[in-house]
N, C-alpha and C positions, 0 to 999 in steps of 0.2 A: 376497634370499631371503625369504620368505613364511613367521612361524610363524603357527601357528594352534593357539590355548589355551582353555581351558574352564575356566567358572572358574561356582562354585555359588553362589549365590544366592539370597535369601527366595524372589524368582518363579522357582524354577529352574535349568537349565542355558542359562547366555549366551556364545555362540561369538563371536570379534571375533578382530580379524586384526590385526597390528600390520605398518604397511605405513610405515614411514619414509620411502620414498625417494619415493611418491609423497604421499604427507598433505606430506613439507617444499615441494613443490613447488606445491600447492593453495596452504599457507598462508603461503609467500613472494610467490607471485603476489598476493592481495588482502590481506593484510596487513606486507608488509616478514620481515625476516630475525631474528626471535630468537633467541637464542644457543642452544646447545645443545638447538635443534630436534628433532633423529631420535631424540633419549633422551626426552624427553618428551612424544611427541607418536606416539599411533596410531588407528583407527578403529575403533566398536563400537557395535555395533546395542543402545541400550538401551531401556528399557521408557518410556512416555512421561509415564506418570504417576512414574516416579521422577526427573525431570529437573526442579529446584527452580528459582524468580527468583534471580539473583545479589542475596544479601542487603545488597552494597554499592550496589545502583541507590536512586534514589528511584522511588517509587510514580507510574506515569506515570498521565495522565488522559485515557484513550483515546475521548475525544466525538469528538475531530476528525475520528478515523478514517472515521467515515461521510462525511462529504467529501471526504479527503484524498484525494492523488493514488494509486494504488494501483502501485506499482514493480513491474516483471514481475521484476525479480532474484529471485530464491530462492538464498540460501546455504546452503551443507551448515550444520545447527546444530555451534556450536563449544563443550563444555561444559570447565568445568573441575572437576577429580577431585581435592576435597578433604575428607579424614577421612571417607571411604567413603561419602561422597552426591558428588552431579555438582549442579552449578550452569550455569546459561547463562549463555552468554558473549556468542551472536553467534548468530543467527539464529532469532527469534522468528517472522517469516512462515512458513517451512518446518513450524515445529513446528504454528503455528494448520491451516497446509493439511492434512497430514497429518492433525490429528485431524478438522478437515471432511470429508476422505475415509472418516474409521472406521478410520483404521491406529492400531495400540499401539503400536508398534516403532516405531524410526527410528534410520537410521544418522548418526552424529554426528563430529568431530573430538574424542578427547579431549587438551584439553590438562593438565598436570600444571606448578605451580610457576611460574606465572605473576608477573611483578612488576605493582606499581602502575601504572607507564604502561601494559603491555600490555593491562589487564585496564581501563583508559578508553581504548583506542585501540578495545579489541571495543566500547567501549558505544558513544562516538560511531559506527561503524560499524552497530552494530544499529536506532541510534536513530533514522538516516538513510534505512536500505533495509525498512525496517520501519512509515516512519513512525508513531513513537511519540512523534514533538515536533511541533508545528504549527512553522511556517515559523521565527517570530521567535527560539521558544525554542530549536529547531533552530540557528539564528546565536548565541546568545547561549552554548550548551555546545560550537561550535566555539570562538568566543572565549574562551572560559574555559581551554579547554585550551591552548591557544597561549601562553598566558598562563603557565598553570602551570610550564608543560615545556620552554617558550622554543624553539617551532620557528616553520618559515612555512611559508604555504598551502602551498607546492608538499611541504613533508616532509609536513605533515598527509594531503596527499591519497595520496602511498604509503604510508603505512600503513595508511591505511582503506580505499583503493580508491574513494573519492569523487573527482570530478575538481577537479582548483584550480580552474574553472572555478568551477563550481557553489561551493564554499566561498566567492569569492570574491564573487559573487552575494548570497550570503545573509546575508555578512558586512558588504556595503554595504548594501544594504537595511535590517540593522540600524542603522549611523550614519545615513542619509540621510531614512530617514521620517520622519514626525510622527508623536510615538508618540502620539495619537490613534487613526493610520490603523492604527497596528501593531496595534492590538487589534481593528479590522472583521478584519487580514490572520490574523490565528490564533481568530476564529472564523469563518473559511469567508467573509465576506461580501465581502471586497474581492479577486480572486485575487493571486497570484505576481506572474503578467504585468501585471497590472493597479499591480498596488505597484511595483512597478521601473521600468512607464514612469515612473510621476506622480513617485518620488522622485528623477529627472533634475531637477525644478523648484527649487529652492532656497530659497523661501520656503513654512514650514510654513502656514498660509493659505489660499494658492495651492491646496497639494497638496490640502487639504482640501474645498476647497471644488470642485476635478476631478472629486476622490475619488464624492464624494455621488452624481451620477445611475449611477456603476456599481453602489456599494455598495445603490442604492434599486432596479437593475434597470432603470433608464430607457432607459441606453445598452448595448450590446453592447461586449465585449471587442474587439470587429474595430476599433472605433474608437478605443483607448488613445493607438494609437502615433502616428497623425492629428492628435487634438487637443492631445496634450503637446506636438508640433513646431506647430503653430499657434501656443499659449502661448509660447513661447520667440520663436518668430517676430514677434511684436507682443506685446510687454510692457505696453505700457501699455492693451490690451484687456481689458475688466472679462471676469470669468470666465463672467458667466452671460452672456456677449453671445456667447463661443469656445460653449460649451455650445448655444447655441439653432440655432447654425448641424450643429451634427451631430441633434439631439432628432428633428428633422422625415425623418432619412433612417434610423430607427428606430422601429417598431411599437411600440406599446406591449403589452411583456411581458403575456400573459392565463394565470391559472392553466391546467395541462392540465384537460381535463373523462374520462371516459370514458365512450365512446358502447360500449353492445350491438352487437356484431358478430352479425345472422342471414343466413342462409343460406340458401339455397332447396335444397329436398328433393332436387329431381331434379339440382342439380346433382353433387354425388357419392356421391350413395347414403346420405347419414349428419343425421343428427336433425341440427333447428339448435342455436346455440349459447345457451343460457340466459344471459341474461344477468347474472341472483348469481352466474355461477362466474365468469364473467370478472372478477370484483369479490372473489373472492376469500372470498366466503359457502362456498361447497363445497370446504373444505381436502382429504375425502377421499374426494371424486369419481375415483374411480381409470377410472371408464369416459369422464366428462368430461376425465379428462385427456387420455388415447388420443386421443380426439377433437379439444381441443385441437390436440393434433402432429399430426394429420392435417393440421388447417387450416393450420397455417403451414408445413408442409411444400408445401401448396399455392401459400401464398404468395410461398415464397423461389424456387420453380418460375418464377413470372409475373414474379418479380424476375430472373431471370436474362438475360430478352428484352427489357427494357422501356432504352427509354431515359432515361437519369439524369441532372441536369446536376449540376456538378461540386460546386456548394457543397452539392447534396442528395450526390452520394453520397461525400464524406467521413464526414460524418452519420450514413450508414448504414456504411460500413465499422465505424465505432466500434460502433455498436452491434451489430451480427452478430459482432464480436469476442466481445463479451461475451455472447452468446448462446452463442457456441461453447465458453464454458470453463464457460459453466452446463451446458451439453448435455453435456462430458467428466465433471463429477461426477454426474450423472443417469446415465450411462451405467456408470460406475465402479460407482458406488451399487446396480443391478438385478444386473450380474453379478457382487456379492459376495452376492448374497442366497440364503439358502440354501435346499432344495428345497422344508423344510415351512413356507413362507411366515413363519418370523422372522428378525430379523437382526440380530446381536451387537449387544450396548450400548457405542457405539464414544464415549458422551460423560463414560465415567469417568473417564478421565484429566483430560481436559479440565474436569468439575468439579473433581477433587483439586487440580490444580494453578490455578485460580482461587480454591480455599479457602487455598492458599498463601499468594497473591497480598492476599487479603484479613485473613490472620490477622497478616499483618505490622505 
């Protein structure tokens, strides 16, 4: 049964629903079974800017983020409801998207009365589907808890909903590299894939000296898994002898340049395209943008007929992916706008809670 309570507030009246029997079943599925669940646990749409850092995390240093792998999970955010403010617990993406949309409100898990393991099982789990750790430090605050709390990968990963897989992964890579490479691996220069073949090798050395034309751009990740089974294969092959036999079956990496895209008049009726905007000079070129879409609207058209081969249109799937969840907040974005051309200041929150972040 469904109640539904009202309850007054500095912003207001906030309506939430306390729904036991399905929030236990969300938060048994991706987080294991806490005790006395359906008493402490219900859901409520709160304000976004009242939704504080859990005071007990450390201060993360989100550089990596512009690299990092971006996880399509979104979890419902899970806060905790202590002495009449909320804390996060578990789902910092959800919250960032959310305010990238311009929404205030967001519906969250609250929980009440949390113990110390539960409230590091939300962090390790935030810190994972959120990426807020680069790779290394990521293994290094699995290990730590394991450590703490004396369980193993397989308990670790139902509680957080990470696979023992993955744990298992990030946890060798910690013992196995040379922590030289571990620091190219958590800032962005050496990949994942890249670090897990080469730490198969066994002498730090070795791996380093593999490491190098990836980490310079020389070689292609397509060739990781090639040349570390070569090395293993003839051991006593100096490395840059294994190395010269793949360099010649890869380009050498050239910055992108960007070339002006024009157009010819008669072909659809529309001005060519200047090329400062393509570059990013005319931020609010609202008639150049139109135009823009027009063009690749055109484009994606000639894309639909043309013959692809396989290694180009992976390539492109990825990136039309990402095309398309730009296109969904561009579109979100116009039809919340309101008639007389302004539109709500949707980055309050979002500063409040980065002065949070920052007054700690």
């Amino acid at each position: 049964m469904e109640n539904t309570v009202s309850r007054l507030d500095t912003k207001g009246t906030v309506s939430f629903q306390y729904l036991s029997w399905n929030t236990e079943s969300l938060i048994t599925r991706r987080f294991g079974q806490p005790q006395g669940l359906a008493d402490r646990t219900f859901l409520m749409r709160i304000a976004i800017e009242n939704i504080l850092p859990d005071p007990n995390r450390p201060a993360y240093d989100k550089a990596h983020r512009k690299w990092a792998r971006r996880r399509r999970q979104r979890r419902m955010p899970v806060v905790l409801a202590e002495k009449g403010k909320f804390y996060l617990l578990c789902g910092y993406n959800s919250i960032d998207a959310a305010q990238r949309a311009g929404e205030d409100v967001i519906e969250c898990v609250v929980r009440q009365g949390v113990s110390d393991e539960e409230r590091e099982e939300f962090r390790i789990a935030d810190e994972y589907f959120s990426s807020l750790l680069p790779p290394i430090k990521m293994a290094e605050s699995f290990i730590n808890f394991r450590e703490d709390f004396h369980v193993t990968q397989q308990e670790l990963a139902r509680r957080t909903g990470i696979t023992a897989g993955t744990v298992h992964h990030y946890e060798s890579l910690r013992k196995t590299l040379s922590p030289k490479l571990q620091l190219h691996v958590d800032r962005g220069e050496l990949t994942f894939k890249e670090a897990r073949c080469i730490a198969d090798l066994k002498k730090f050395d070795q791996q380093e000296e593999l490491a190098q034309p990836f980490i310079d751009r020389k070689l292609s990740s397509v060739h990781v898994e090639d040349l570390v089974a070569k090395a293993k294969a003839e051991p006593s092959k100096a490395s840059s002898d294994l190395i010269a036999e793949f360099a010649p079956k890869m380009p050498q990496v050239k910055k992108p340049t960007i070339k002006p895209i024009v157009t010819k008049h008669k072909e659809n009726g529309h001005k060519p395209i200047h090329p400062a905007r393509l570059n990013g000079a005319h931020k609010d070129d609202l008639e150049g943008m139109q135009e823009d879409a027009f063009m690749l609207a055109g484009t994606l058209e000639k894309l639909a007929s043309a013959e692809i081969p396989e290694y180009r249109r992976l390539r492109l799937v990825s990136t039309l992916r990402i095309l398309s969840s730009r296109l969904n907040i561009a579109l979100e974005h116009l039809n919340r706008y309101k008639a007389n051309g302004t539109v709500r200041n949707h980055n309050r929150s979002r500063t409040r809670y980065a002065e949070t972040v920052n007054a700690r």
